[in-house]
C-alpha positions as CSV (number, residue, x, y, z in Angstrom):
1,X,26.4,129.2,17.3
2,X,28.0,127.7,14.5
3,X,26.6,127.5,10.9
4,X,26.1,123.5,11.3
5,X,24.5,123.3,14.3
6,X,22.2,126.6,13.3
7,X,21.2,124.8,9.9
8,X,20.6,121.7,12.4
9,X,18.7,123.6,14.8
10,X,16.3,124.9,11.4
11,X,16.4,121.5,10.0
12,X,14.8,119.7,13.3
13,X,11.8,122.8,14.0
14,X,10.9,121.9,10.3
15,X,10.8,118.5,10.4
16,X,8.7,119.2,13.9
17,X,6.3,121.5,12.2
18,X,5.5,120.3,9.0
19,X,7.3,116.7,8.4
20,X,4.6,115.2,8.8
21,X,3.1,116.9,5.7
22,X,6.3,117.7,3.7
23,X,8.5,114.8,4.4
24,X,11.9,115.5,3.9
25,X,11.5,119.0,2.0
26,X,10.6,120.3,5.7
27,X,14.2,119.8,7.0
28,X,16.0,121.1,4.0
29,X,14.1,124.1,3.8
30,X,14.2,124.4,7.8
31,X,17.9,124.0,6.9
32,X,18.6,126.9,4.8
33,X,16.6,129.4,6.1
34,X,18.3,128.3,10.0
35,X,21.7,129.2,8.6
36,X,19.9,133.1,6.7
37,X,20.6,135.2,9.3
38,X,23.7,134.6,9.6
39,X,24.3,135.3,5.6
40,X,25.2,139.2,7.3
41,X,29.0,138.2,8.2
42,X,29.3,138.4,4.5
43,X,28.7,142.3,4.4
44,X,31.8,144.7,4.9
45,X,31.5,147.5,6.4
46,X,35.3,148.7,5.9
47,X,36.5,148.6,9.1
48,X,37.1,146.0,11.6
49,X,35.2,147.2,14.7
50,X,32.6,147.6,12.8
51,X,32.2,144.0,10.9
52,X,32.6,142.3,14.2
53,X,30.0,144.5,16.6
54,X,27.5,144.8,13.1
55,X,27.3,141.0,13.2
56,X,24.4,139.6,14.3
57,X,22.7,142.9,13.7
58,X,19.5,143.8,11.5
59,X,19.6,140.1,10.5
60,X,19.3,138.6,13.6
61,X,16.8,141.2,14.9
62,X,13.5,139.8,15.7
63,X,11.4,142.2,14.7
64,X,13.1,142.2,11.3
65,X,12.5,138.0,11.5
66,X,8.7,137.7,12.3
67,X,8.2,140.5,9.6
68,X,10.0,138.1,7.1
69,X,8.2,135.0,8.2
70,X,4.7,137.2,8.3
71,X,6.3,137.8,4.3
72,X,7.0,134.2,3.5
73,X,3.8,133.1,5.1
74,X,1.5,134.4,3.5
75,X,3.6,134.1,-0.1
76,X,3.2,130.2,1.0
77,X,-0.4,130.4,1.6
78,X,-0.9,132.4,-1.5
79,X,1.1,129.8,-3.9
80,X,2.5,127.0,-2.7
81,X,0.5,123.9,-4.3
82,X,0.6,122.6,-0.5
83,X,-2.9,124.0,-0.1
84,X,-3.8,121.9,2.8
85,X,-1.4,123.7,5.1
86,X,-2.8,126.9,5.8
87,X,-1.7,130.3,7.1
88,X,-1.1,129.6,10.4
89,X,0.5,127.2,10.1
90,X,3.1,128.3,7.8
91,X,3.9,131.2,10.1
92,X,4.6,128.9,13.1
93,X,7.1,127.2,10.5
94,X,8.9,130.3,9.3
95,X,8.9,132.7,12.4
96,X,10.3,129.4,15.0
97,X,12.7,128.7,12.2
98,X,14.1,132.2,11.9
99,X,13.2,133.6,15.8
100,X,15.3,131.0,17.2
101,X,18.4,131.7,15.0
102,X,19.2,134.5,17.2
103,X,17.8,133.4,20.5
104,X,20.1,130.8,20.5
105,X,22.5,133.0,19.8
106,X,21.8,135.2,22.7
107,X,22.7,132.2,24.6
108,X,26.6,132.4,23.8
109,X,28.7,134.8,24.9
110,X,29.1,136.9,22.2
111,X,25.4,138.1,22.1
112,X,22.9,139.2,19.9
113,X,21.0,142.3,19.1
114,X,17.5,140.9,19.3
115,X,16.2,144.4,19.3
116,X,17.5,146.6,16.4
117,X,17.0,149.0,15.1
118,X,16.9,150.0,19.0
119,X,20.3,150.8,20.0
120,X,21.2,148.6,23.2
121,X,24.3,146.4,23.3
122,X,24.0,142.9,22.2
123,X,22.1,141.0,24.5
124,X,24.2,138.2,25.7
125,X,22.7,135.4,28.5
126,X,25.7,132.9,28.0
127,X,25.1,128.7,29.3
128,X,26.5,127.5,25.9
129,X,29.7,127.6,23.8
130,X,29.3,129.0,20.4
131,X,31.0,125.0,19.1
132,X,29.1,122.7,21.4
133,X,28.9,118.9,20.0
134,X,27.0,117.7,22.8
135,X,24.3,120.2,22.0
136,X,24.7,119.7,18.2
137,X,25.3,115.6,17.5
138,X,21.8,114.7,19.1
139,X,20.3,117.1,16.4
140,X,22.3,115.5,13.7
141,X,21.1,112.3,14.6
142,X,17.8,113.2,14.6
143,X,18.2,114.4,11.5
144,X,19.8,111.1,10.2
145,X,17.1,109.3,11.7
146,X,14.1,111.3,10.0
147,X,15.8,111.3,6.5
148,X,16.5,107.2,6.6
149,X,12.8,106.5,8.5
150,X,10.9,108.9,6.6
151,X,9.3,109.4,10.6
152,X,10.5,112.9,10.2
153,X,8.2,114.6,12.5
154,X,8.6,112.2,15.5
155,X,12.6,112.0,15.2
156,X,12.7,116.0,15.3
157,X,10.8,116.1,17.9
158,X,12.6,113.9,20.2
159,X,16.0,115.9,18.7
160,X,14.6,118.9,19.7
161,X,13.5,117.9,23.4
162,X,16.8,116.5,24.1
163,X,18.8,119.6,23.1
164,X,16.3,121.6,25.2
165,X,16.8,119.6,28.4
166,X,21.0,120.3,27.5
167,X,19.9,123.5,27.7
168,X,18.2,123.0,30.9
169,X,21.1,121.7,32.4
170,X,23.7,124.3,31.1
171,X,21.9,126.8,33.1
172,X,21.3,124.9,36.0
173,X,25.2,124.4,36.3
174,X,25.7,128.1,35.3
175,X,23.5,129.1,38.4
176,X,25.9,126.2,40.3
177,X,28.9,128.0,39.7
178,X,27.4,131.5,41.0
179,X,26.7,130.2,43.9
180,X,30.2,128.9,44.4
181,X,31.8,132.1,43.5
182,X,30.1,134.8,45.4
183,X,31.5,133.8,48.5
184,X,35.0,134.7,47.2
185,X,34.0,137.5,45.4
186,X,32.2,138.7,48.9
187,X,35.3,137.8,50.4
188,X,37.6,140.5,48.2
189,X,34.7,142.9,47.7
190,X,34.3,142.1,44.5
191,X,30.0,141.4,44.5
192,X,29.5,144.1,42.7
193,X,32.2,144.1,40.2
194,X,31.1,143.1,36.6
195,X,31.4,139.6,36.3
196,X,31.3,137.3,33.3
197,X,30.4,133.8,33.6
198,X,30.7,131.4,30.2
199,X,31.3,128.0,29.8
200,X,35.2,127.2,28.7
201,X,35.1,125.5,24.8
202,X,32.6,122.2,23.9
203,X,31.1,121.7,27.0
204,X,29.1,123.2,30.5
205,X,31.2,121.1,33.3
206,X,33.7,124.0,33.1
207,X,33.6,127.3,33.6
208,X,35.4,130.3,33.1
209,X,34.4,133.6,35.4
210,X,36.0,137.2,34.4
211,X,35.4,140.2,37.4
212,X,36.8,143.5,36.2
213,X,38.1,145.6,38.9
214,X,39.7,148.9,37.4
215,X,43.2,148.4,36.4
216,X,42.9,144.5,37.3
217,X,40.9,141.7,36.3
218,X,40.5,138.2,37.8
219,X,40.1,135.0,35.6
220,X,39.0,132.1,37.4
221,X,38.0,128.6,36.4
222,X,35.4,126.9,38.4
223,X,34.4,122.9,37.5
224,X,31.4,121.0,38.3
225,X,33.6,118.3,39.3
226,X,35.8,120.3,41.7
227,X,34.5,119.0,44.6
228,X,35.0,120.8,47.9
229,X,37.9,123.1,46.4
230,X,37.3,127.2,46.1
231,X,37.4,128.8,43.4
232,X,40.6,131.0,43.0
233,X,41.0,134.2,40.9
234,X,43.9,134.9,39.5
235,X,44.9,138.8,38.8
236,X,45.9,140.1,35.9
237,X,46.3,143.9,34.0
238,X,43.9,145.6,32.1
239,X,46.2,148.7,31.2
240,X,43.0,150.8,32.5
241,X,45.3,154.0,31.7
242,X,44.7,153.5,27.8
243,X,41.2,152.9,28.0
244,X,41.0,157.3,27.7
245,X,42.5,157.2,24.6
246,X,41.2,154.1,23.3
247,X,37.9,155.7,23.8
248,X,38.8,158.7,21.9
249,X,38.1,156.9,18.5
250,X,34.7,156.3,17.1
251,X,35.9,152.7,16.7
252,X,36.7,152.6,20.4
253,X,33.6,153.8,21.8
254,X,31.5,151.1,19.7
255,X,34.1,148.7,20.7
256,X,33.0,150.1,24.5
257,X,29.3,149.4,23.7
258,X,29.6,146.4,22.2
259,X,32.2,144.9,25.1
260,X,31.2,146.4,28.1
261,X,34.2,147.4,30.6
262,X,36.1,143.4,29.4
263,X,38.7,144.8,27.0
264,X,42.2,145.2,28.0
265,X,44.6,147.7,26.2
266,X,48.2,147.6,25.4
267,X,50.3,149.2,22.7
268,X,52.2,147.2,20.0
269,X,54.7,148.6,17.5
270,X,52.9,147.7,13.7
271,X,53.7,149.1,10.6
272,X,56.1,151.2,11.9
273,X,54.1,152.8,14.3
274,X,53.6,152.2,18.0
275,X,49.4,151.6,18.3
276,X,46.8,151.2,21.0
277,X,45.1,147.6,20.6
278,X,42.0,146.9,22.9
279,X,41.4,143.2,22.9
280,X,37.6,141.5,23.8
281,X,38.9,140.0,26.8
282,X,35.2,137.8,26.9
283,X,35.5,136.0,23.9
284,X,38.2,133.3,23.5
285,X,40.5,132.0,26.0
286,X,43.0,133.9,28.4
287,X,45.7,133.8,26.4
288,X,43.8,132.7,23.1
289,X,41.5,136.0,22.5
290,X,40.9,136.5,18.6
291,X,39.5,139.4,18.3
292,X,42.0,142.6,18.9
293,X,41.9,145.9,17.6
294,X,44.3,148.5,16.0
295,X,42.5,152.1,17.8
296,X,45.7,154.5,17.8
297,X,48.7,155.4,17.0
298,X,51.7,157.7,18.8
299,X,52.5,160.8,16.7
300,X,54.9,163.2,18.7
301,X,54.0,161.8,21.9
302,X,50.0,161.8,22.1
303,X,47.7,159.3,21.0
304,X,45.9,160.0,17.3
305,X,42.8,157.8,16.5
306,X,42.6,156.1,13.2
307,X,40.0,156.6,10.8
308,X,39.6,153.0,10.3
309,X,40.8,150.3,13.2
310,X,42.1,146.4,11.6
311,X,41.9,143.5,13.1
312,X,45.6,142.5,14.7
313,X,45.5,138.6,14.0
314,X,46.2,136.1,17.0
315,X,49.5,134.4,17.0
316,X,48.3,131.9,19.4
317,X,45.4,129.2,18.7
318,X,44.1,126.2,20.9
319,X,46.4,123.3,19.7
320,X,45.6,119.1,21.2
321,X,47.7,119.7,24.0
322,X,46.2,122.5,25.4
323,X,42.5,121.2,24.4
324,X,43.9,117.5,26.1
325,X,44.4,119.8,29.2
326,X,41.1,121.4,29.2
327,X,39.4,118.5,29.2
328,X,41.4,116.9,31.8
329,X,40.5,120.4,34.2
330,X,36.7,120.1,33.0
331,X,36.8,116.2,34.5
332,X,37.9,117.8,38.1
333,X,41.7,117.7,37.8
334,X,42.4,120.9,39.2
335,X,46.2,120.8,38.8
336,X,45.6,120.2,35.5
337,X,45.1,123.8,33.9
338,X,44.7,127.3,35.5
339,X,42.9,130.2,34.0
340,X,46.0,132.5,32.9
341,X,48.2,129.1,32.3
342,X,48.6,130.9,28.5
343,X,48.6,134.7,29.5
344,X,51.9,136.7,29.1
345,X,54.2,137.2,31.8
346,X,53.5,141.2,31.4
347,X,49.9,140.9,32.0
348,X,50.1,139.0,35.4
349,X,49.4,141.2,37.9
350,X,51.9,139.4,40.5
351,X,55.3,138.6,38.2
352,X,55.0,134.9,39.0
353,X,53.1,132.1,37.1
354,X,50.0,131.4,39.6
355,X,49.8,127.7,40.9
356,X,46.2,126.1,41.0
């Protein structure tokens, strides 16, 4: 999630935990030490792979986090002039301030690794947006109303119930839109193709559902709203061909691990050089992915990884008009937007723009 809504998040389990004894102080120390893990994306580990799929690493692992709350703890206990709070206590403040950084981070689609040092990809459960207001603005209000009360505890509290029952419903309409899609996906054979289901940017009425299927994949958005209408999936190329020689690079193995099978390959002449670029087809938008990545280049006529990848920079971002449309297609009007409205004519699998 976002920096705001993370120091929000730490700010309200403070003000939960000990506002009633520290006032104020609770939520600006739950505040700052929400927002710590995420101090990481400010390490550079010279190479662009590698500063993306390190992120949310060590820092946001959770046995690295209850070791540091254990830490702060019992430094709390030792010598803060707060003697009246004891041990206990302290830990439930630090670890649910720090634990839940990253496990509401695992909630978004670009994952976390909960577990490192143990090398798994990035465990990634997605039912909310990495930007959510709905999710964030009953926090902040909470906030507001603790810091102008001085009823700190008791306006957390409530802050922190209603966010959980958002998150409550984001799953419940995730587990909605399954249900409407696996009769299409039976329906092309596609039920046990890898399938990505996240909600589409600032809220959970829309949804956006990716199935990889060798050199194709299908982007499909499915509403709450929708009514009787079935979901469609639209077809477009991976370049599966590439995906050898992408793979042939350190970076594009990591890239591998850290994506799964969503990336999509094409080559791009840059610097003077024709390169393979794999783009994290997951994260983004069809047609508005950021994060892209420089893996190869063509030197007398075969494919030489390089030693360290870059990031190639979007050309493309979400403007009003195409956010104006997105809400429009998230309040059921299905003519309104389709999934690969924004895609390239050279990645449509069938050379004409598809009709919702």
């Amino acid at each position: 999630m976002d920096s705001i809504t993370q120091a929000a998040l730490g700010a309200a389990i403070g003000g939960a935990v000990l506002g009633r004894r520290l006032g104020r102080k609770a939520i600006v120390m739950g505040a700052v030490l929400g927002t710590l893990p995420d101090l990481d994306v400010a390490l550079d580990y010279g190479d662009a792979v590698a500063n993306v799929t390190e992120h949310r690493g060590f820092s946001h692992s959770l046995f690295v986090l209850t070791g540091l709350a254990t830490l702060l703890a019992l430094l709390c206990a030792r010598f803060s002039p707060a003697k009246d709070i004891n041990l206990p206590r302290w830990w439930c403040f630090f670890a649910l301030i720090l634990i839940t950084h990253p496990l509401l981070d695992a909630l978004t689609t670009y994952g976390t690794q909960l577990f490192w040092p143990i090398e798994r990809p990035p465990v990634a459960l997605p039912i909310i947006f990495i930007i959510d207001p709905f999710y964030s603005i009953p926090l902040l209000i909470a906030l507001g109303v603790g810091l102008v009360s001085l009823r700190v505890k008791k306006a957390c509290t409530w802050g922190l119930a209603i966010t959980c029952v958002y998150l409550a419903m984001a799953a419940g309409a995730k587990l909605t839109i399954e249900q409407r899609l696996a009769p299409v996906l039976a329906e092309r054979g596609l039920e046990d193709a890898p399938l990505l289901i996240q909600p589409t940017p600032f809220n959970i009425a829309l949804w956006r559902a990716t199935v990889v299927d060798g050199d194709r994949y299908y982007e499909s958005l499915v509403g709450l709203f929708d009514g009787d209408r079935q979901p469609r999936l639209e077809p477009l190329i991976r370049n599966a061909e590439l995906e050898e020689f992408a793979l042939a690079s350190l970076q594009g193995q990591r890239l591998r691990w850290f994506a799964g099978p969503f990336l999509r390959y094409e080559t791009r002449w840059l610097n003077g050089n024709e390169t393979l670029v794999a783009t994290d087809i997951r994260l983004g938008f069809p047609g508005f992915h950021p994060f892209s990545f420089t893996l190869a280049t063509l030197e007398d006529e075969r494919w030489v990884p390089l030693a360290v990848s870059e990031q190639v920079e979007s050309t493309r971002g979400l403007n009003m008009a195409t956010l104006s449309r997105l809400a429009a297609r998230a309040a059921g009007n299905t003519s309104a937007l389709c999934a690969s409205d924004f895609v390239a004519q050279e990645w449509r699998a069938e050379r004409v723009v598809y009709r919702c």
